[in-house]
N, C-alpha and C positions, 0 to 999 in steps of 0.2 A: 523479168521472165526467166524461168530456168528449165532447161532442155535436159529430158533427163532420159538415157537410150541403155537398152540392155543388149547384151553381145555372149559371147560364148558358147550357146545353145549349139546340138548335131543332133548328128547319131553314134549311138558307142553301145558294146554289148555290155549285154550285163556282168557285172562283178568291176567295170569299167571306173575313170572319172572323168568328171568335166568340172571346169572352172568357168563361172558365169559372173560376167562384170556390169555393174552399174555404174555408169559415169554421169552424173551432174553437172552441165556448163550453163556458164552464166554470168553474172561479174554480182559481186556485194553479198554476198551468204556462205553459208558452212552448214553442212545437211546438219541435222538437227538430231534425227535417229530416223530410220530405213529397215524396212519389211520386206522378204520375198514373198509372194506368195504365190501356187501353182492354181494352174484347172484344166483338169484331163478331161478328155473331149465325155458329156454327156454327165458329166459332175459338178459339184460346184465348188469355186473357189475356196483354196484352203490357203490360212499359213501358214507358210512354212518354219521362218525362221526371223528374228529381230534381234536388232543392236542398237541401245538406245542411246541416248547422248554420252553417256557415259562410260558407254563400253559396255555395259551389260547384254547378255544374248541371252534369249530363248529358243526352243524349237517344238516343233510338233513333234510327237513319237516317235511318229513312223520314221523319223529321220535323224535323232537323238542317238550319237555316235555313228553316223555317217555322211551327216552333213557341217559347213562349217561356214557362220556367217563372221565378217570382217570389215573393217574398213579402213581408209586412207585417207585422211583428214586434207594432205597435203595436195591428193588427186581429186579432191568432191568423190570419191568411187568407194562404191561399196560391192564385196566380193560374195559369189556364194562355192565353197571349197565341195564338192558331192562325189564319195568316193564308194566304193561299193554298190554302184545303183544298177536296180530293181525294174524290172518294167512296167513294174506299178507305179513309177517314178516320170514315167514319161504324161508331160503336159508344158501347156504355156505355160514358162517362168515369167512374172512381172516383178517390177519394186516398184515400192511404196517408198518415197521420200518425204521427211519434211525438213523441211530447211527455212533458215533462219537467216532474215535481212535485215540488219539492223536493229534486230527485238521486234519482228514482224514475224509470225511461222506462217509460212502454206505449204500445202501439200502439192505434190506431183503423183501422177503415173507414166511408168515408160510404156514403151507397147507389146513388149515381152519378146522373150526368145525360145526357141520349140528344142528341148530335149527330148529325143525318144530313143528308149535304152530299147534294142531289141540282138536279137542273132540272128 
């Protein structure tokens, strides 16, 4: 079983950052590749940003040179860098992990953490 919690989430005004962490524990696996994705209250769920097994990253637009996804193989954590944020920005951050136990993949969700960019 892997325990997978996110952290970093406030409040910061806008033009502001935050650094928002996903840590993975467990014993026998290596995340696999990890998704953020947001939902601001009264919308639905978006991606935000992806890094796949192999380092590769994606992002949604709206956040394409201002956000910045990462990982730490060594920590099971995966990072989201968000700099210049927006208060259209503000929502539950969650990740999406999957990870790999011995050539077994599943998926987790964490339970997310509340960004809200305001003044």
């Amino acid at each position: 079983q892997v325990h997978v919690v996110e952290s970093g989430g406030g409040l910061v005004q806008p033009g502001g950052s935050l650094r928002l962490s996903c840590a993975a524990s467990g014993s026998g696996f290596s995340i696999y590749s990890a998704d953020w994705y947001r939902q601001a209250p009264g919308k639905e769920r978006e991606l935000v940003a992806r890094i796949t097994s192999r380092g590769a990253t994606n992002y949604a637009d709206s956040v394409t040179g201002r956000f910045t996804i990462s990982r730490d193989n060594a920590k099971n954590t995966v990072y989201l860098q968000m700099n210049n944020l927006k208060p259209e920005d503000t929502a539950l951050y969650s990740c999406y992990v999957l990870v790999d136990t011995w050539g077994v993949i599943d998926d987790y969700w964490g339970q997310g953490t509340l960004v809200t960019v305001s003044s």
